[in-house]
N, C-alpha and C positions, 0 to 999 in steps of 0.2 A: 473713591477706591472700593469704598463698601459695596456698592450698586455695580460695581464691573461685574460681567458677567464671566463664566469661564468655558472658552473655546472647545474644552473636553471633558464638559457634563455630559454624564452617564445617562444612556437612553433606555436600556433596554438591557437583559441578560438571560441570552440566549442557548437554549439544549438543544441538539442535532443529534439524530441516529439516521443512519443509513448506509447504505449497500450501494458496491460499484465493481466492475468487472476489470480488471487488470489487469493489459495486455504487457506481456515479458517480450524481453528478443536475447532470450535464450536459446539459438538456430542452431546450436547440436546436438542440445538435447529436445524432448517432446514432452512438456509439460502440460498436463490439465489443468491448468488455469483457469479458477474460478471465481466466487465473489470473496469480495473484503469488507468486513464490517467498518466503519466511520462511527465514532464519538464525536463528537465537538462543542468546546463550549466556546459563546465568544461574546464579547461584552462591547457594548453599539455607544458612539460615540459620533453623535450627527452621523456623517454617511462611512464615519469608519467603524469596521470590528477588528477587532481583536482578542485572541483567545488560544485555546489548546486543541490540538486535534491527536485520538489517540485510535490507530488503525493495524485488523490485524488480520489475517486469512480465517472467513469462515470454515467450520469443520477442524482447526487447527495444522493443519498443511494439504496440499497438493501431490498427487501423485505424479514421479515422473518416469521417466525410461530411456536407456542411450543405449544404443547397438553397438558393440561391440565383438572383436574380432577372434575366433578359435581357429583351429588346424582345420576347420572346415570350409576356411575362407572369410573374406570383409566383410562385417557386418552380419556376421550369421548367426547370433545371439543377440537378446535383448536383457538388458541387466534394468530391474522396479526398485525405485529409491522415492524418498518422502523430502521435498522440499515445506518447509514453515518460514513464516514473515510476519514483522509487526513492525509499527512505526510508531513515532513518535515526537511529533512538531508545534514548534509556534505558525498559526497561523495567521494573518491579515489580510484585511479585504475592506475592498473601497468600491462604494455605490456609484457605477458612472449614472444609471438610473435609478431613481427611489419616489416609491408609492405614482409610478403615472399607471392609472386606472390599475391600482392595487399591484402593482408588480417593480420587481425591484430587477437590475441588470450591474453583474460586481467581476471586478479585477481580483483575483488572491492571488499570494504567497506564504510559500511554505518555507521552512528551517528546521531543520531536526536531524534524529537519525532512526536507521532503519538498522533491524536485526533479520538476517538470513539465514535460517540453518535446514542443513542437507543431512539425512540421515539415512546411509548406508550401511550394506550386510555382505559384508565377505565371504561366502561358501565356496570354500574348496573344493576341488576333487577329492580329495582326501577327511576332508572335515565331517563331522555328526553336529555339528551346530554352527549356528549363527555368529559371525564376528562381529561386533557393529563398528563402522566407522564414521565420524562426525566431524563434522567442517561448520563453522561459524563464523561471518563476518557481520561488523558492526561498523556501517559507515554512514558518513556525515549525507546528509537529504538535504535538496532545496530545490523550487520546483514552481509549477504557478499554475493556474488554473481561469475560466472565466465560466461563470453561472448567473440561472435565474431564478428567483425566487418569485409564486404567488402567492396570495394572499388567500387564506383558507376559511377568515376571519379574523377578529383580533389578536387574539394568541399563536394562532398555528400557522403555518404556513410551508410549502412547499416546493423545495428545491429539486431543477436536474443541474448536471453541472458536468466540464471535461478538462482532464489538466495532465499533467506531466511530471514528471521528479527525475532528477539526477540521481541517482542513489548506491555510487559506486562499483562494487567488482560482489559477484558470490564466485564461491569456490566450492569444486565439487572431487572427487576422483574417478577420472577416466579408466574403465575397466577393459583390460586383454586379456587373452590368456595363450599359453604356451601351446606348444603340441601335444603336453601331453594333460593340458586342463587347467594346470596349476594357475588361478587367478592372479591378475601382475595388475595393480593401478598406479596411475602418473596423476598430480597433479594439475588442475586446469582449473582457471579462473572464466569467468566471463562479466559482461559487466549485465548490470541487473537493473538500468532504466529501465524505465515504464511509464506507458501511459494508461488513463485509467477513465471513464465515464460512470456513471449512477445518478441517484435521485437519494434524499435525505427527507424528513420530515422536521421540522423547529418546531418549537414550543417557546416561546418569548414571554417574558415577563417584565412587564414593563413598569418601570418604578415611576413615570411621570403621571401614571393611572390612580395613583395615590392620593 
């Protein structure tokens, strides 16, 4: 029993940074959607890892804008608001390939949750300032992904990678206004999957190197 070996000796404990571009289908409104920063640590276990992944909009949010309707007719104004996101998951991932001629091919998933918030400004007809209005949802994430990893050298190495999340509903307020200006918003949700492409850099530190 001494001499058994154990199936999920530690290989390696791995740091990732990196950048990916995250496509929304948020189709009423028009958001500049841009990159998102990637953390990840994750800890190598034969051909599996497992670890944390912590992701969030570079710049700290996105510009967005929704047309909205005045006594001048549909759609004849354009109303700028500030969407922000971060995440937050476990992630896991299995080598279907590892080290053929220095390159690794993996399955992941994701679990967590994502935070969405929308930050609006209500200016009257009538108003000298800014109102702000703010919408927040926190919903459950899970999602999966497939990447490659090369070999940079022992230590390093580099990933591109392409995946998807579930990531439930944002909620924003839809802007009208009356005949005669006065700002009127309704409530509307949409839902806020996405999918997402980029490339990371690892740093690996391998405890078998000891």
């Amino acid at each position: 029993l001494l001499n058994k070996t154990s199936k999920w000796k530690l290989d390696s404990m791995n740091f990732s940074i990196g950048t990916c571009m995250q496509v929304q289908n948020w189709g009423q409104i028009n958001v500049e959607t841009g990159n998102v920063g990637n953390f990840r640590y994750t800890s190598k276990f034969n051909r599996w890892e497992l670890g944390l992944e912590v992701s969030s909009a570079i710049g700290s949010s996105w510009r967005a804008n929704q047309k909205f309707e005045t006594f001048l007719g549909k759609d004849s104004s354009t109303n700028e608001f500030e969407i922000s996101f971060s995440r937050l998951s476990l992630v896991g991932q299995f080598n279907l390939v590892e080290k053929l001629n220095q390159f690794d091919l993996y399955l992941g998933a994701q679990l967590g949750c994502a935070s969405v918030h929308s930050s609006q400004y209500n200016l009257g007809w009538y108003d000298f300032g800014d109102n702000s209005i703010e919408g927040r949802d926190v919903n459950a994430v899970f999602g999966g992904e497939i990447g490659a990893r090369f070999y940079l050298g022992v230590d390093l190495k580099l990933s591109t990678f392409i995946g998807g999340n579930f990531a439930g509903n944002m909620s924003y307020k839809h802007k009208t206004a009356s005949y005669w200006g006065e700002a009127i918003y309704s409530s509307k949700s949409l839902g806020s999957d996405h999918v997402y492409f980029g490339v990371a850099l690892t740093y690996s530190y391998w405890s078998l190197r000891k």
